[in-house]
C-alpha positions as CSV (number, residue, x, y, z in Angstrom):
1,X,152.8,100.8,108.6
2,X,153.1,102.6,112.2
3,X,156.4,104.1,110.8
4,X,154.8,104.9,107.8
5,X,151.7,106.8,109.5
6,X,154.1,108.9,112.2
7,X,155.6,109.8,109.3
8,X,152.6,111.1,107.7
9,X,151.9,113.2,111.0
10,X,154.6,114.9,111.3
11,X,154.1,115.7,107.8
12,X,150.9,116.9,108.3
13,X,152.2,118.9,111.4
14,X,154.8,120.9,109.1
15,X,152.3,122.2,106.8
16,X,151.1,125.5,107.7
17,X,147.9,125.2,106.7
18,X,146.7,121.6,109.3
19,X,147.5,123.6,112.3
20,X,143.7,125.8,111.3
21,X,142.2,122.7,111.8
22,X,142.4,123.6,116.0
23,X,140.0,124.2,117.6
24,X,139.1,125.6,121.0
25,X,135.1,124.9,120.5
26,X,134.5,127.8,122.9
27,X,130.8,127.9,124.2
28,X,129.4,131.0,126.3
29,X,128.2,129.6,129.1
30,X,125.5,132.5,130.5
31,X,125.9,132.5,134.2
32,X,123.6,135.7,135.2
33,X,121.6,138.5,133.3
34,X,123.9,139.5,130.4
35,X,126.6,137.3,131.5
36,X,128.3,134.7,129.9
37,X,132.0,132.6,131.2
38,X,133.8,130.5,128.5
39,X,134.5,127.6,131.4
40,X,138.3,126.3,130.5
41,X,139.6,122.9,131.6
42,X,140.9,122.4,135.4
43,X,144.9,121.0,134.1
44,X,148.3,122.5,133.4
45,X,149.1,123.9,129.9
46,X,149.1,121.1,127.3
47,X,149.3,120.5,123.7
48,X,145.6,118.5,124.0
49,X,143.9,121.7,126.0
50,X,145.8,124.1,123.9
51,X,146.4,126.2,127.0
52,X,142.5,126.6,127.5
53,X,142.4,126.7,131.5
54,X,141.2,129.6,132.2
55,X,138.0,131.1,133.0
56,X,137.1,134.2,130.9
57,X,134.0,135.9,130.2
58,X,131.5,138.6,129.0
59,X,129.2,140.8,129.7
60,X,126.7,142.0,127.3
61,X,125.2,145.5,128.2
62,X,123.0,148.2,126.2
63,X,125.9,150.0,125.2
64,X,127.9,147.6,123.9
65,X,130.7,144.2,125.1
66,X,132.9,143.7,128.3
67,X,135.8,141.4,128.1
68,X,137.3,140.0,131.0
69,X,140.4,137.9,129.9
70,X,141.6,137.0,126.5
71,X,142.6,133.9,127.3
72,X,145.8,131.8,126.2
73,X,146.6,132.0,122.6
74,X,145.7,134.4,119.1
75,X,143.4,131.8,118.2
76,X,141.8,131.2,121.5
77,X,140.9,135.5,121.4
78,X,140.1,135.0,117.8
79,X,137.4,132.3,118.8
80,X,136.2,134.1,121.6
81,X,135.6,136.9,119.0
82,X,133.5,135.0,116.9
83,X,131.6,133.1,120.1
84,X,130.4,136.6,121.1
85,X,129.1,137.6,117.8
86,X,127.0,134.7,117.9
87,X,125.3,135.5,120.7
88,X,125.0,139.7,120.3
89,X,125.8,142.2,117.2
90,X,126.8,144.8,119.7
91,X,130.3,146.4,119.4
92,X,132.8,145.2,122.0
93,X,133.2,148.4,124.0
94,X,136.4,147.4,126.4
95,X,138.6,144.8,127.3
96,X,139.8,143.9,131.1
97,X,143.2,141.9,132.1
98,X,143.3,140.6,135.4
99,X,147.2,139.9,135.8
100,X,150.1,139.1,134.0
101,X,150.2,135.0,133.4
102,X,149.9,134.3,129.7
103,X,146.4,132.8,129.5
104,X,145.0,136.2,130.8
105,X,146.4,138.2,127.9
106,X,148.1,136.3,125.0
107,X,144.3,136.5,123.4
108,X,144.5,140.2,122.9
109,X,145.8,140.6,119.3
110,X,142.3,139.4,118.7
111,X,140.8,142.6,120.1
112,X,143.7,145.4,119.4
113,X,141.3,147.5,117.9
114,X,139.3,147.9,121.1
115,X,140.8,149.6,124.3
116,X,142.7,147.3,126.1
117,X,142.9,147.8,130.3
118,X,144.9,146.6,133.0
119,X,146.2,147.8,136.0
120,X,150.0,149.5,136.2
121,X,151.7,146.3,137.8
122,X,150.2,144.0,135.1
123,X,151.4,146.0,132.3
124,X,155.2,146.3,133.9
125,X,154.9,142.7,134.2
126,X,153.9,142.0,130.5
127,X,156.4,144.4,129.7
128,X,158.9,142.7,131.4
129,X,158.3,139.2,130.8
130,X,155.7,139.1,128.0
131,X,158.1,137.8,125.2
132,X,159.3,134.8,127.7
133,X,156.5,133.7,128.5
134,X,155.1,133.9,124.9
135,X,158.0,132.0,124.3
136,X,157.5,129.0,127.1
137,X,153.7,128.7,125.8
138,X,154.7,128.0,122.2
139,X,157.1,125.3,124.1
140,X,154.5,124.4,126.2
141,X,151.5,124.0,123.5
142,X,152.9,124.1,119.9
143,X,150.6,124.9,117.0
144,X,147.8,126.7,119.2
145,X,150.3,129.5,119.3
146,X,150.6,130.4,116.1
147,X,151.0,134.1,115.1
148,X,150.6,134.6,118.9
149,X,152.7,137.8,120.1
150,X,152.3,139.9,123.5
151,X,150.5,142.7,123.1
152,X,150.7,145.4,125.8
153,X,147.4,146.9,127.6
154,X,146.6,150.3,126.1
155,X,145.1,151.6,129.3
156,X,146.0,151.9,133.1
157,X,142.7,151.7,135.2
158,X,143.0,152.1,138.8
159,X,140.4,151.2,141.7
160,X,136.9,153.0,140.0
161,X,133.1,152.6,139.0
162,X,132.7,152.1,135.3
163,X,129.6,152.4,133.9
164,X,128.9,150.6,130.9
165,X,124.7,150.6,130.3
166,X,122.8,149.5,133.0
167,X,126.2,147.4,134.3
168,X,128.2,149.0,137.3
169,X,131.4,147.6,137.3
170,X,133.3,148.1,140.4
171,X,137.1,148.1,139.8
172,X,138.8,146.2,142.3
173,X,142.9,146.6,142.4
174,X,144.3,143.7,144.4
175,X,147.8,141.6,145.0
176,X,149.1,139.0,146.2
177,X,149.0,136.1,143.1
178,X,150.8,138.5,140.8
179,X,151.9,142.0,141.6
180,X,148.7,143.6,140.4
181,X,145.3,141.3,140.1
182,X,142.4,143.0,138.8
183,X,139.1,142.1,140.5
184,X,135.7,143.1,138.7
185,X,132.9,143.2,140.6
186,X,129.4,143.8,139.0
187,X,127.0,145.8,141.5
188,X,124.1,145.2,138.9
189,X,123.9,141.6,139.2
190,X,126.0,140.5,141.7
191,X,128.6,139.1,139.9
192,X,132.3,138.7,141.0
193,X,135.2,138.0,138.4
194,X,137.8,137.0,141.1
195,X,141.0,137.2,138.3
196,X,143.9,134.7,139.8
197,X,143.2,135.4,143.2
198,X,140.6,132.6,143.9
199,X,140.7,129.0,143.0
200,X,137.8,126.4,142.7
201,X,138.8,122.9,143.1
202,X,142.0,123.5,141.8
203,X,145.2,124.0,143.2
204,X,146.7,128.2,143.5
205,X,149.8,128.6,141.3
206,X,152.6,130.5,143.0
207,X,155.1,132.0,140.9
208,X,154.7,135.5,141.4
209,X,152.8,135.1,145.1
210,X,153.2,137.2,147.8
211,X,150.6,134.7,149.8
212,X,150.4,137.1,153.2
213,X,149.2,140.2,150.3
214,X,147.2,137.4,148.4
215,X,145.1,136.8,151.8
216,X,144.5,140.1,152.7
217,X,143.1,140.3,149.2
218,X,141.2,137.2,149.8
219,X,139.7,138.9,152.7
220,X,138.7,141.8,150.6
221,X,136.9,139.9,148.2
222,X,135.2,137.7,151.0
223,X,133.3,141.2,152.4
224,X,131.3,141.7,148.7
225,X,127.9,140.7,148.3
226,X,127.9,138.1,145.8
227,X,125.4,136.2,143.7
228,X,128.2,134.5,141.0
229,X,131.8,134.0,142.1
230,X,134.0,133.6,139.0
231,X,137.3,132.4,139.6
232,X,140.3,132.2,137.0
233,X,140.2,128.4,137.4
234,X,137.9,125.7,138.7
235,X,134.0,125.7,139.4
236,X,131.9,129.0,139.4
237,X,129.7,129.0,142.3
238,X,126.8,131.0,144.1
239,X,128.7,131.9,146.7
240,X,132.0,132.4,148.7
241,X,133.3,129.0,149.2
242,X,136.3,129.4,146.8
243,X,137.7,131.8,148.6
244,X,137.4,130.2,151.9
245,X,139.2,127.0,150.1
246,X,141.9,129.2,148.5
247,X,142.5,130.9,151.9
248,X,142.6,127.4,153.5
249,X,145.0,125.7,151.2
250,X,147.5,128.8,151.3
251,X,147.1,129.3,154.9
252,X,148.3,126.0,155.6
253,X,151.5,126.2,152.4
254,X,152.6,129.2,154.1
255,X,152.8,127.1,157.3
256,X,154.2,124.3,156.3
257,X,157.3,126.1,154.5
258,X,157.7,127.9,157.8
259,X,157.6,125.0,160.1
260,X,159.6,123.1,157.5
261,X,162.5,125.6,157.6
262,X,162.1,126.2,161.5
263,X,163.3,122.4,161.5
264,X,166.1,122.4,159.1
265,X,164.2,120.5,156.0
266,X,166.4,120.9,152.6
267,X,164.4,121.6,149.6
268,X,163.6,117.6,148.4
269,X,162.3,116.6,151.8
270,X,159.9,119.1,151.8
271,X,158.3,118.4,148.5
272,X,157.8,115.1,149.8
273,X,155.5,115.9,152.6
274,X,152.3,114.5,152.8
275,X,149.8,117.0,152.0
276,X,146.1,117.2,154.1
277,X,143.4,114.5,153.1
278,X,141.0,117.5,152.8
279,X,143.3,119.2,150.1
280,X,142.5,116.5,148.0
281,X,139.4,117.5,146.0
282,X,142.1,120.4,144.0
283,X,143.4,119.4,140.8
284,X,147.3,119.1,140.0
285,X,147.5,119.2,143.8
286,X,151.0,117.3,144.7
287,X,152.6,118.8,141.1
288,X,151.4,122.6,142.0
289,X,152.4,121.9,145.9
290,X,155.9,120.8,144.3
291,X,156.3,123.9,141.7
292,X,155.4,126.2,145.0
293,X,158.1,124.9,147.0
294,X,160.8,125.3,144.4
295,X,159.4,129.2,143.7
296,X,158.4,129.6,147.8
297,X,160.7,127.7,150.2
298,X,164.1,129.5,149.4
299,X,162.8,133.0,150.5
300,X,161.0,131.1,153.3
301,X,164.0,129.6,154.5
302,X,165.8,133.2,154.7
303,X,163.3,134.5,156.9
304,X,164.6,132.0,159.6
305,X,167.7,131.7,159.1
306,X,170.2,133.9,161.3
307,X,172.3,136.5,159.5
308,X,175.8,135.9,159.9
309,X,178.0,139.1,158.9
C-alpha cells in the first residue's frame, strides 16, 4: 500500500495541472500608514517554503502602488499581485529591486507591465547570472517555479527623492551584500526597507559580500531616523537593533577568517570553530557560518599570505 500511494504522488506530481494547487498564502501585514510587508519564513530555500524567505512589501499612496521586491518565484509575484488588489484598486505605479539574489527579483514576470527599477550593479548582476540562478531555484524548490524566467529591470535609478503622493521615498544606493543593494527609505513615515543589507535574527548570507563595503553601508543606514526597520530577512522592528546585530555578527566573521589565516588554519578546521554563544538567537547559524567560509576564507587567506615571485 506505501508503494502503491508513492506511486500515486509522483503521479500526481507529473501532471501539470497539481502543481496550481501551491500556494504561498501571502498576507499583507500593515506595518505603518499605507504600508504593508508580506513577512517570509526565517530558513534556506526549500521545496516546503517554496523559496518564500524574504521580506517584501508595499506601499499604498494617493497616486497609485510601490513594490519593493518580487519575491522568489512567478507564482509568489503573481500572489503578491492579487494580495494587493485585495487590499486597494489603485494601479501599481513602480516596482523596486534591492539586489540581485533570486528571491528579490524572480517575481517580476508578475508585474512586466509596470516599470521595473533597480540600480546599475543589480541589473549587470541579473544579467550576468539571472538564468543560473533561475536554474539552481528550480533545483532548489521544484514546482513553485514553474513558468518562472529572469526578467531584467527596465529602469536604472540612482541615489534620488521620488515622490509618489504624499510618500517621499529617499533612494538609498548601497554595497557591500551584493554589488549594488538598494535601500528605500520613506521620509513620510519613517519607514526603512533595508534590502539584503540588514538581518533580523537570522544569519547574513555571503556570496557576493564585500563585508568591509557592507559595514560602511551598515553605518549609513544606522544615521536615518527610523520608525520601521524592514529587513530582507528576520523580524521587523521599531528601531535599529538589526543593524547593530548584523554589524556585530560580520564584524566578528571578518575576524575570525583573519585570525584563522594569520595562524595557518586550512579551510575544514575553520568551519569547525565554535561560533559566540550570543550568535545564537540567528537562524541557519552554523550552516550560513559554513557556506561563508567556503565563499570568504580563500580571498582571506591571500591577504596574509606572502607573495612569492
Amino acid at each position: 500500500m506505501r508503494l502503491a500511494a508513492s506511486l500515486l504522488l509522483c503521479l500526481l506530481w507529473a501532471i501539470p495541472g497539481w502543481a496550481a494547487g501551491l500556494s504561498y498564502h501571502l498576507e499583507p501585514r500593515l506595518i505603518a500608514p499605507d504600508t504593508y510587508v508580506f513577512e517570509g519564513a526565517v530558513e534556506h530555500f526549500t521545496p516546503k517554503n517554496g523559496g518564500n524567505i524574504l521580506n517584501s512589501g508595499f506601499i499604498v499612496t494617493e497616486a497609485g502602488v510601490v513594490v519593493i521586491q518580487t519575491g522568489s518565484s512567478r507564482r509568489y509575484g503573481e500572489e503578491m499581485r492579487a494580495a494587493i488588489a485585495r487590499i486597494t484598486d489603485q494601479p501599481i505605479l513602480k516596482v523596486f529591486i534591492g539586489n540581485q539574489h533570486p528571491d528579490y527579483f524572480l517575481g517580476s514576470q508578475a508585474f512586466s507591465d509596470v516599470p521595473i527599477a533597480a540600480l546599475p550593479g543589480t541589473i549587470d548582476g541579473i544579467r550576468a547570472e539571472g538564468r543560473a540562478v533561475t536554474e539552481n531555484m528550480y533545483r532548489l524548490i521544484g514546482d513553485w517555479m514553474r513558468g518562472t524566467e529572469a526578467l531584467l529591470p527596465t529602469e536604472s535609478v540612482f541615489g534620488a527623492t521620488q515622490v509618489f503622493g504624499s510618500h517621499r521615498l529617499r533612494l538609498i544606493p548601497l554595497s557591500g551584500h551584493t554589488q549594488a543593494d538598494l535601500a528605500l527609505y520613506d521620509e513620510t513615515t519613517r519607514v526603512l526597507f533595508a534590502g539584503g543589507l540588514v538581518f533580523s535574527d537570522r544569519t547574513p548570507t555571503t556570496p557576493h559580500a564585500d563585508i568591509p563595503q557592507w559595514l560602511k553601508s551598515l553605518d549609513e543606514l544606522a544615521a536615518l531616523d527610523v520608525a520601521v526597520l524592514v529587513p530582507n530577512h528576520g523580524a521587523i522592528l521599531p528601531d535599529n537593533s538589526a543593524i547593530v546585530q548584523t554589524r556585530d555578527y560580520l564584524n566578528w566573521l571578518a575576524q575570525a577568517l583573519r585570525l584563522s589565516a594569520d595562524i595557518g588554519l586550512d579551510m575544514t578546521e575553520v568551519m569547525a570553530l565554535e561560533i559566540p554563544a550570543r550568535f545564537s538567537v540567528l537562524n541557519v547559524l552554523r550552516e550560513e557560518f559554513t557556506r561563508s567560509v567556503a565563499h570568504l576564507y580563500p580571498i582571506t587567506e591571500q591577504s596574509v599570505l606572502p607573495r612569492i615571485n
